[in-house]
C-alpha positions as CSV (number, residue, x, y, z in Angstrom):
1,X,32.1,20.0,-25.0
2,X,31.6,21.1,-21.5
3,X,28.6,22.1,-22.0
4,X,27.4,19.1,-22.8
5,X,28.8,16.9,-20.2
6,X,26.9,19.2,-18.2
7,X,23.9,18.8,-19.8
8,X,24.2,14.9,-19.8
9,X,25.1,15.3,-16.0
10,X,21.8,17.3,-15.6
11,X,19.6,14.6,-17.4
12,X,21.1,11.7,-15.4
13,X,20.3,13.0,-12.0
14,X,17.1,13.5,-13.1
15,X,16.5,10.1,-14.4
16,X,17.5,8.4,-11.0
17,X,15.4,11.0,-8.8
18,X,12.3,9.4,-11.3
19,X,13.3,6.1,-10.4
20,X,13.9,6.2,-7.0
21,X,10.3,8.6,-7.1
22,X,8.8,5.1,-8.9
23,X,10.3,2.6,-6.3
24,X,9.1,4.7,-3.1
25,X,5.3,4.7,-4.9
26,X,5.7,1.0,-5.6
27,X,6.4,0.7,-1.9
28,X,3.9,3.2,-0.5
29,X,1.2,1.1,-2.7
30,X,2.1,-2.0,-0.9
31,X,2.3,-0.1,2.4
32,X,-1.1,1.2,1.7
33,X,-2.2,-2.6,1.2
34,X,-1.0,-3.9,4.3
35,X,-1.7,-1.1,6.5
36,X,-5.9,-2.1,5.5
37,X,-4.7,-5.9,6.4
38,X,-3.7,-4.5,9.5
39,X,-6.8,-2.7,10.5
40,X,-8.6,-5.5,9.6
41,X,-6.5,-7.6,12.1
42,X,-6.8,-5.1,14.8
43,X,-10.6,-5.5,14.4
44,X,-10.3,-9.1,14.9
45,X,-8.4,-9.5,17.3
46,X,-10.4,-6.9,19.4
47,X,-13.3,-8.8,18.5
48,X,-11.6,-11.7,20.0
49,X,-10.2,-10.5,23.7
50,X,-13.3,-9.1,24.2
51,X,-15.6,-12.2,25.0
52,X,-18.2,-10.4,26.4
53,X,-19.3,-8.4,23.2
54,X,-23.0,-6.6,23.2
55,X,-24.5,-7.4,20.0
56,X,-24.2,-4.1,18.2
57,X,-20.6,-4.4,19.1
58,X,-20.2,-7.0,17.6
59,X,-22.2,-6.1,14.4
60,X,-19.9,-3.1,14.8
61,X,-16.6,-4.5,14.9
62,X,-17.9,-7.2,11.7
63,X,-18.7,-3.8,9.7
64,X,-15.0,-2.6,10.5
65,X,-13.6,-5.9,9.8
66,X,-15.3,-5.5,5.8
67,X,-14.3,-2.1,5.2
68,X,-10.8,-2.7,5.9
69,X,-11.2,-5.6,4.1
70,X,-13.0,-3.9,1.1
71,X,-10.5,-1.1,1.1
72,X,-7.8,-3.4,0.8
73,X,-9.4,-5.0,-2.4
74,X,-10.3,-1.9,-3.8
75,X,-6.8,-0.8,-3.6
76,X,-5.2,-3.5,-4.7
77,X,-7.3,-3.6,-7.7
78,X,-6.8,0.0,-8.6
79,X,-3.6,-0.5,-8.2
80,X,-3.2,-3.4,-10.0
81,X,-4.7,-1.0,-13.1
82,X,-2.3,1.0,-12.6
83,X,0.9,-1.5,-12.2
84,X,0.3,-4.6,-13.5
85,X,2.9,-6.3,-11.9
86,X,1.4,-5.2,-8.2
87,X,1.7,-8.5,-6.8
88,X,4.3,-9.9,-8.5
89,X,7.3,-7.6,-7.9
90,X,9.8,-9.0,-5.6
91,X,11.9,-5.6,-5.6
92,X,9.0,-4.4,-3.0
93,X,10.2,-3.3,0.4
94,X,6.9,-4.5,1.8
């Protein structure tokens, strides 16, 4: 009888080390999201203290601004594949 208790003891420890595994990679996955928004922010608002922007700097900082921007789509749709919930979760720590 032990033996079993043991066992059962086992299997729930490893069920909660999954689930807390699965809420950390819901987070990181919103964490990933709104790291690109912040990039994208930093860009702008670079863009904007600097009034005195060459041309190719600007160009430059417009290229940043849509790569962040695309990354942040791009991740959010994979992992939207992945969790179809993604943007509906409250339980997020975002």
């Amino acid at each position: 009888m032990v033996v079993y208790r043991v066992h059962w003891l086992h299997a729930q420890a490893q069920f909660h080390r999954w689930q807390e595994e699965v809420t950390l990679t819901r987070n990181e996955m919103h964490w990933v999201a709104n790291y690109f928004t912040y990039r994208k922010y930093q860009w702008s608002t670079w863009q904007s203290t600097h009034p005195g922007l060459t041309r190719g700097h600007h160009a430059y900082a417009e290229r940043q601004k849509a790569m962040w921007f695309e990354m942040r789509q791009e991740a959010c749709r994979l992992f939207a594949d992945a969790w179809a919930n993604f943007n509906d979760d409250p339980t997020v720590f975002t």
